[in-house]
C-alpha positions as CSV (number, residue, x, y, z in Angstrom):
1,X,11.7,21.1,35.3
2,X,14.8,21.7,37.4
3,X,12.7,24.5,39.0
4,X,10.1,22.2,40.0
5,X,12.4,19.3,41.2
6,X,13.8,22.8,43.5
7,X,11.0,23.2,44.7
8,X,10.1,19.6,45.4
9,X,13.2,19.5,47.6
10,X,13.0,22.8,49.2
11,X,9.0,21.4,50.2
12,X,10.8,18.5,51.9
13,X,13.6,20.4,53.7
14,X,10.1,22.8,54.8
15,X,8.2,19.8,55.9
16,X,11.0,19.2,58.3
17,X,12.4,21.8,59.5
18,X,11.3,25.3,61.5
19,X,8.2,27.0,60.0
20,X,6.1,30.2,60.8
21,X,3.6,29.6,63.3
22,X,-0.2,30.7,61.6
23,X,-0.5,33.5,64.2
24,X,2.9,35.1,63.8
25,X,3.4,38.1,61.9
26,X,5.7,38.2,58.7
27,X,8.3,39.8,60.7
28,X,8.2,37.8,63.9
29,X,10.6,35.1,65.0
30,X,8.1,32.7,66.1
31,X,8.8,30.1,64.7
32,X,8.1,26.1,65.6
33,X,9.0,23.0,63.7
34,X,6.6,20.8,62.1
35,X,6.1,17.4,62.7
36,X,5.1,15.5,59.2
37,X,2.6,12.8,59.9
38,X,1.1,12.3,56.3
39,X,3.4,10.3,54.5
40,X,0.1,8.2,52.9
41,X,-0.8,11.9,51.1
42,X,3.2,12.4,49.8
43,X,7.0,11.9,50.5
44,X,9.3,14.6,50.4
45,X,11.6,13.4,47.2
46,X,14.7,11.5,49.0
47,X,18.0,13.4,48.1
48,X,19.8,10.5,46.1
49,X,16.7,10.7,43.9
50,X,17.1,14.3,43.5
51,X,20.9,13.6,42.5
52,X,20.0,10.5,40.3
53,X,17.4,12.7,37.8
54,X,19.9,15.9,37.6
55,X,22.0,14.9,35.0
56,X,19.1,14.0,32.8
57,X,17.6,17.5,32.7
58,X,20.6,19.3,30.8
59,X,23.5,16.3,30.4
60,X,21.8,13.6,29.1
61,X,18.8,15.4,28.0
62,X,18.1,13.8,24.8
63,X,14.6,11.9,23.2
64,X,15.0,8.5,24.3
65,X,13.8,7.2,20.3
66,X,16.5,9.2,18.6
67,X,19.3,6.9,17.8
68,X,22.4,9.1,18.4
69,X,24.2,8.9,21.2
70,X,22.7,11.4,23.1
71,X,19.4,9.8,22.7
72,X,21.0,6.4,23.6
73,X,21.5,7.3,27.4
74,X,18.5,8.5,28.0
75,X,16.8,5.1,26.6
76,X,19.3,3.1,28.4
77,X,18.6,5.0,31.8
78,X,15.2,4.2,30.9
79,X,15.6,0.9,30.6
80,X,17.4,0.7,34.2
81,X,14.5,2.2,36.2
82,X,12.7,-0.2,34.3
83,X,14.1,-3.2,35.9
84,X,14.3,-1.6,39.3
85,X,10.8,-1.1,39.2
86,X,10.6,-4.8,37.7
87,X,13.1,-6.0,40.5
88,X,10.5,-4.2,43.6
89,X,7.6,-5.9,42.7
90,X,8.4,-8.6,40.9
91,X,7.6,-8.6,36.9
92,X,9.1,-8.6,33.7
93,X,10.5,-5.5,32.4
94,X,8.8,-5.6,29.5
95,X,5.7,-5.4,31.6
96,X,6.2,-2.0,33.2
97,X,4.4,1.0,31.9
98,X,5.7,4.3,33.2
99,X,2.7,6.6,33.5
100,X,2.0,10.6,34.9
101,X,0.8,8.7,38.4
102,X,-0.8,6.7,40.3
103,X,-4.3,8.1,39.1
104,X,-3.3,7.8,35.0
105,X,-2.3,4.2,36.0
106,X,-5.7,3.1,37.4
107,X,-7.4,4.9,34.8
108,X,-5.4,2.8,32.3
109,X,-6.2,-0.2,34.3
110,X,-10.0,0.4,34.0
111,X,-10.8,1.9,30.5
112,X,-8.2,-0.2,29.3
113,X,-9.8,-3.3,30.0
114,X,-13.7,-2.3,29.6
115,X,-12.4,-0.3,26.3
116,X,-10.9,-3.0,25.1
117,X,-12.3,-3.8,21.4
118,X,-12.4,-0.2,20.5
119,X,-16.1,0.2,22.8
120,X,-17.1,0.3,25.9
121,X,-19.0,-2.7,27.5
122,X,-19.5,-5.3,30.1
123,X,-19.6,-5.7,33.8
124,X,-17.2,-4.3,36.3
125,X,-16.8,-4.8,40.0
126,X,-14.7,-2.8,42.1
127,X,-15.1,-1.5,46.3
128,X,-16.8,1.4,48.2
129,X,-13.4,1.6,49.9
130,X,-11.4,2.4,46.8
131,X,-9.3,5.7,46.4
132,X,-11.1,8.2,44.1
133,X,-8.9,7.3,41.0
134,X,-10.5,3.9,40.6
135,X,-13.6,4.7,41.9
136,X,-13.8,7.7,39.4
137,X,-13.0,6.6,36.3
138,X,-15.5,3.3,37.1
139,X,-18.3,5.7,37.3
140,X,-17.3,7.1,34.2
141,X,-16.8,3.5,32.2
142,X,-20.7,3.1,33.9
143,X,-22.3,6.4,32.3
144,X,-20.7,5.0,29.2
145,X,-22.8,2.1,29.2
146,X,-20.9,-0.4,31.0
147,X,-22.3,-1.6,34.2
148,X,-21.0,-1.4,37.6
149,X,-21.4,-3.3,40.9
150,X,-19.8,-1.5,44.2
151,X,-19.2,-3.9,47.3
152,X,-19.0,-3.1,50.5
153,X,-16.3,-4.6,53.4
154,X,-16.8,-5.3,57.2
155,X,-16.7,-3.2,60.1
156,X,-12.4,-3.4,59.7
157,X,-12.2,-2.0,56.2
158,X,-11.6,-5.5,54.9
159,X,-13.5,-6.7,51.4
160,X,-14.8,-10.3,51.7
161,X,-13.7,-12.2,48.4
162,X,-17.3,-14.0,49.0
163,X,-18.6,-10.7,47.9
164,X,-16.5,-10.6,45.3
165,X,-17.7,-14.2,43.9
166,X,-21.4,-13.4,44.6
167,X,-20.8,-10.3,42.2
168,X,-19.6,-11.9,39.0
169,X,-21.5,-12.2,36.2
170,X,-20.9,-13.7,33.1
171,X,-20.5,-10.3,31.5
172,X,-17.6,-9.5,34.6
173,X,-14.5,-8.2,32.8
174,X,-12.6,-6.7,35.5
175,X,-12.4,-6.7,39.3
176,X,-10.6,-3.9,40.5
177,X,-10.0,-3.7,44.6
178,X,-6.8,-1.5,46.4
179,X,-4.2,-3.9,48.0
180,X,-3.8,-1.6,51.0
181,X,-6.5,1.6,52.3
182,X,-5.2,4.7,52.1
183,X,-7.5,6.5,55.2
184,X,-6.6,3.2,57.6
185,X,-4.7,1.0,56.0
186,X,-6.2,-1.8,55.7
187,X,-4.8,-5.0,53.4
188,X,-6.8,-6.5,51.2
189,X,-7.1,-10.5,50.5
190,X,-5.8,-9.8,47.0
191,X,-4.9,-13.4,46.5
192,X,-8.1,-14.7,47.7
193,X,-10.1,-12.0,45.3
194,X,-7.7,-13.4,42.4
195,X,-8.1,-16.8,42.5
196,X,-11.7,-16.4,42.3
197,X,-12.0,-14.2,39.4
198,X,-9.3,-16.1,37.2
199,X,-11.3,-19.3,37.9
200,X,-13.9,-17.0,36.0
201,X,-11.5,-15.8,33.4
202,X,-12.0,-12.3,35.2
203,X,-9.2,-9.9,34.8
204,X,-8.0,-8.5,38.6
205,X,-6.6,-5.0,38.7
206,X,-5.0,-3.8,42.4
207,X,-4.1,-0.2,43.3
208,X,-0.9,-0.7,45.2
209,X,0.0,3.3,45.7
210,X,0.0,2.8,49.4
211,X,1.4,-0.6,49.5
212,X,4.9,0.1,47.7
213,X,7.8,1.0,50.1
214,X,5.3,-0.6,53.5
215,X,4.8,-4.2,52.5
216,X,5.7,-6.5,50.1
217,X,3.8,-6.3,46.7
218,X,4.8,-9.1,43.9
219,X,2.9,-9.1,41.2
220,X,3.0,-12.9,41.5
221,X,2.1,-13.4,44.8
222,X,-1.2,-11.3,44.7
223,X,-1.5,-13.0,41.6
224,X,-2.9,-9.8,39.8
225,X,-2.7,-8.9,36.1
226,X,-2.8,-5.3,36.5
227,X,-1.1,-3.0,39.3
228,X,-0.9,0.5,40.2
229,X,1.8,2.1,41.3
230,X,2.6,5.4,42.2
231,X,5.8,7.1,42.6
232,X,5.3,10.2,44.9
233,X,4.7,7.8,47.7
234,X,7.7,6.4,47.7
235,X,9.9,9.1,47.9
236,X,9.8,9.6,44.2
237,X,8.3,12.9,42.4
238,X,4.8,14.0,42.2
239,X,4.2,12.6,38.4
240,X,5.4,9.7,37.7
241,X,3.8,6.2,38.1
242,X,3.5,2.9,36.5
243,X,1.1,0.5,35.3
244,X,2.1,-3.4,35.6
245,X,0.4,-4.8,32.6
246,X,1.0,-8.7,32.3
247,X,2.3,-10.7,29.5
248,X,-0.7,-11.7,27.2
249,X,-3.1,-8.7,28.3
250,X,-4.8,-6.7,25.9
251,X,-5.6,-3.6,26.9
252,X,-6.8,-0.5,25.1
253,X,-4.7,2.6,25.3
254,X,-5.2,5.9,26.7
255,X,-3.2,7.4,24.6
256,X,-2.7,7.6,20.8
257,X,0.7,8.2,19.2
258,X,3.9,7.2,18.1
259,X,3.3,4.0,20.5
260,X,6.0,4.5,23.3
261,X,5.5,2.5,26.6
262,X,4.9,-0.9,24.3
263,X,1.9,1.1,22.4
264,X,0.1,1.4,25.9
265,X,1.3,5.0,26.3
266,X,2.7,7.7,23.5
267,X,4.4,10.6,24.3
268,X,8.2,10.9,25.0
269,X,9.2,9.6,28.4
270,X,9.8,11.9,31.2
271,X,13.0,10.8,31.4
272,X,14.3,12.2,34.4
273,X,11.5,11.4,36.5
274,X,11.6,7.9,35.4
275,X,15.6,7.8,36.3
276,X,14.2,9.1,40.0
277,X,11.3,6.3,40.4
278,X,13.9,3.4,39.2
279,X,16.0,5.3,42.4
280,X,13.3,5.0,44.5
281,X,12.3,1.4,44.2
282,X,15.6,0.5,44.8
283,X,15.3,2.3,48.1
284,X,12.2,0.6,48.7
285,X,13.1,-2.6,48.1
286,X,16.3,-2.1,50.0
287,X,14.8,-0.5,52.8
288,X,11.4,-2.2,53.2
289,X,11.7,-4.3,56.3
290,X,14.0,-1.6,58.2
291,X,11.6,1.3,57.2
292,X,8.5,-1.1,58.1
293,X,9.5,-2.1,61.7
294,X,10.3,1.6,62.1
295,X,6.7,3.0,61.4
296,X,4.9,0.2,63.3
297,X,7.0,0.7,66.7
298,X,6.3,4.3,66.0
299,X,2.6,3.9,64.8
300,X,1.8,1.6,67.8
301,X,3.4,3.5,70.6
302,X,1.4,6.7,69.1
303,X,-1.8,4.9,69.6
304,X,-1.0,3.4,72.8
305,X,-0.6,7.8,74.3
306,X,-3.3,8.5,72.6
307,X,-5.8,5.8,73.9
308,X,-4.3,6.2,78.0
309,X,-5.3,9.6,77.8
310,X,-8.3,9.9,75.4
311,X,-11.3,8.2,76.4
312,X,-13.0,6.1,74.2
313,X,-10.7,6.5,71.3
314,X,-11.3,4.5,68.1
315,X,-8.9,3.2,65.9
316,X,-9.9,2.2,62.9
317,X,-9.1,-1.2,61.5
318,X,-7.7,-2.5,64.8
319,X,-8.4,-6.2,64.2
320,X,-7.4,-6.7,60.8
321,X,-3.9,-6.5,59.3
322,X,-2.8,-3.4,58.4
323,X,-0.1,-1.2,57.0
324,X,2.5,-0.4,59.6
325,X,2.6,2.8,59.4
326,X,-0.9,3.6,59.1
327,X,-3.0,4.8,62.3
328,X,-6.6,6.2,61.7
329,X,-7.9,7.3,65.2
330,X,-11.3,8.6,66.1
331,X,-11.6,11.2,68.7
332,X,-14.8,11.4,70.4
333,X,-17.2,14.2,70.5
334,X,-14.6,16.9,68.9
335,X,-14.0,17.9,65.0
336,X,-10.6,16.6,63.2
337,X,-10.7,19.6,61.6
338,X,-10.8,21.9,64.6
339,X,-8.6,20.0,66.3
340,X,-5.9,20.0,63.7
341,X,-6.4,24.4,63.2
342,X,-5.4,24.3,67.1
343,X,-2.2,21.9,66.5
344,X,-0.3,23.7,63.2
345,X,2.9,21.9,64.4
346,X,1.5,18.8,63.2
347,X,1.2,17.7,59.9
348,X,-1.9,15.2,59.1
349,X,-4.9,14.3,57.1
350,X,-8.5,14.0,58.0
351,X,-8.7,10.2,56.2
352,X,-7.3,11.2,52.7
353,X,-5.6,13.9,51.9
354,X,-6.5,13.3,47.8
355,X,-9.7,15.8,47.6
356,X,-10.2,19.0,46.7
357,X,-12.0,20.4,49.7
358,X,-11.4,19.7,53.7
359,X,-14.2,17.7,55.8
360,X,-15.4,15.2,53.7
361,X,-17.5,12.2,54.3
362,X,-15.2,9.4,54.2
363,X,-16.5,6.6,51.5
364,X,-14.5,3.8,53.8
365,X,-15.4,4.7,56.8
366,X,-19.5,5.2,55.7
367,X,-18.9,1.7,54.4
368,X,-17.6,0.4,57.5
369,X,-20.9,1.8,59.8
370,X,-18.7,4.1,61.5
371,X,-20.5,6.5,63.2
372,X,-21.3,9.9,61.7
373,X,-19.7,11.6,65.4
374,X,-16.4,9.3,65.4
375,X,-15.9,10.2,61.5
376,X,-16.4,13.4,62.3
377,X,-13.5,13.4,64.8
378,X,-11.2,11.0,62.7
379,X,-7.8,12.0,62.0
380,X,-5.0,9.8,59.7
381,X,-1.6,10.0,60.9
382,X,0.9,7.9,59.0
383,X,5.0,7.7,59.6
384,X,7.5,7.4,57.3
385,X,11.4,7.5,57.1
386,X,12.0,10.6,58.6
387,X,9.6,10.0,61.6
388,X,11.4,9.6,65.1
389,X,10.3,8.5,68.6
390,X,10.6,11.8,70.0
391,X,8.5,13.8,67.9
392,X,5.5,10.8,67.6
393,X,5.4,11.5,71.4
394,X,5.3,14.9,71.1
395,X,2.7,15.2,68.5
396,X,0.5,12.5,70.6
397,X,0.9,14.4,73.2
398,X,-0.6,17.9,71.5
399,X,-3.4,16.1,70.4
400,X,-4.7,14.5,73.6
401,X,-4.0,18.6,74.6
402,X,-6.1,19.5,71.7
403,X,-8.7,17.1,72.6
404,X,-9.2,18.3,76.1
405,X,-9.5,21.8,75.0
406,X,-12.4,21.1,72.4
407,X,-13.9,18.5,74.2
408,X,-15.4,20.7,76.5
């Protein structure tokens, strides 16, 4: 494990600094430095995090269900992240579940609740605009015998609760829509969605993995009973998540054991990566409307190159809210993929950087009628702490040169 958390930090300090150009041989000293743009896909781990989970790996190493007192520290640092986490979006302690990630989270979220009972069943509703972990395992509670209804949003990205309200049933256990796009950012009426449902005695699930650390997201205030969160987006490692699971809820578990977590989720707790997500959303919280006016000044001047020298430039989402440091732009009659091979200096996604392969069709764009030539030329660029004026300008700038090359 300390290996990996090396590595994870060395992969930041990369991300940042000066890097071998593709072309140049292994011996040359061509080097350029990159300029990271994908902060939706992952955060480089922030360096007090990094010092918060070290002692935890060889010092205080021990089980945290072992009484000695060796075994104490680790459940009371535990118990710390705990309330962090509790403190950043607003909950109980006791109704944090640390998971492996964001995508063990939602999964939890969605076979917990249609599981519940000990068998599959019911009606679920969730959003063609949802990140593959909900949208996933909802196809899998479906082929299990539990039945599904996908809606779509408008030509923004934004779900329409009415949508929502047409699609329950009497059979509807569980709604489950993101509180913030990951390919443009979107936000969600989560609210809205919520009060609807609960005035069916629905249960509302939100996937808040792009949300944390960019906008505010109580628990109370979207009025949700379950919420994802995941902690690699946040400047925390790759791994570790949570699960808000309110007071009353009964929800199956994933996982069968010794009944760690509040007998939602066995196995001994990764302890130091739990330390480092409590560090993290106390950064978060701390830093939230600092980081946030940061990203948008950064996100909005980006755009505002791109579309004085690129012709009939889309960005997606325009006229609803969205995240501030979220810019999905479509560049006309070129490839995002061919246009990023020319631009290795610059570090970003084509819409989601979560799949396994590289063009993709985009399941939030298709829902949003975009059309099939601007989603073949759309590119996600999203800022984060690190991101400064000078190189947002300069990687705007190498785009608009990338776009006139390909254009032709």
């Amino acid at each position: 494990m300390i290996v990996a958390i090396a590595f994870e930090a060395r992969k930041s300090c990369l991300a940042f600094g000066a890097t071998r150009t593709a072309s140049a041989s292994p011996t040359s000293e061509n080097f350029v430095k990159q300029i990271y743009l994908d902060y939706n896909a992952t955060t480089p781990i922030d360096a007090s995090v990094v010092e918060a989970m070290m002692p935890f790996f060889q010092t205080h190493f021990g089980n945290p269900s072992s009484t000695h007192s060796v075994g104490r520290a680790a459940r009371e640092a535990i118990e710390d992240a705990r309330a962090k986490v509790s403190a950043l979006i607003g909950c109980d302690r006791d109704e944090v579940i640390f998971t492996g990630g964001g995508t063990e989270a939602s999964n939890m979220a969605i076979k917990g609740v249609m599981f519940a009972g000990g068998e599959p069943g019911g009606h679920m509703i969730t959003t063609a605009i949802e990140h593959p972990a909900t949208i996933e395992p909802a196809r899998f509670v479906e082929r299990l015998g539990c039945e599904l209804t996908v809606v779509g949003c408008d030509e923004n990205g934004v779900v329409d609760p009415q949508a929502i309200a047409d699609a329950i049933r009497p059979d509807t256990r569980l709604v489950s829509v993101m509180h913030a796009n990951n390919e443009i950012g979107t936000i969600q009426p989560i609210r809205e969605i919520a009060e609807i449902c609960h005035e069916k005695s629905v249960v509302v699930h939100a996937d808040a993995s792009q949300s944390i650390g960019k906008i505010p997201a109580f628990v109370d205030q979207l009025d949700v009973d379950l919420m994802t969160v995941a902690g690699h987006k946040f400047y925390a490692p790759k791994g570790i998540g949570v699960l808000f699971v309110r007071e009353g809820l009964d929800i199956e578990s994933l996982l069968h054991g010794a009944g760690h977590e509040g007998g939602l989720r066995a196995g001994t707790e990764n302890t130091p990566y739990i330390v480092g997500l409590g560090r993290a959303a106390f950064l978060a919280a701390s830093l939230l409307d600092e980081s946030s006016g940061i990203s948008a000044t950064l996100r909005d001047k980006f755009w505002k190159t791109i579309s004085s020298n690129v012709p009939r430039a889309v960005a997606h989402g325009m006229q609803a809210e969205r995240l501030p440091n979220t810019l999905s732009i479509a560049f006309p009659n070129v490839s995002g993929a061919e246009m990023l091979s020319r631009v290795p200096e610059v570090c970003a996604s084509l819409g989601a950087a979560c799949h396994s392969s590289g063009e993709h069709r985009s399941g939030t764009l298709h829902a949003m009628g975009v059309d099939q030539d601007l989603m073949r030329g759309t590119i996600r660029f999203s800022f984060g702490r690190s991101s400064n004026a000078e190189e947002a300008e300069r990687a705007a700038m190498l785009m608009v040169d990338a776009w006139e090359t390909l254009k032709s």
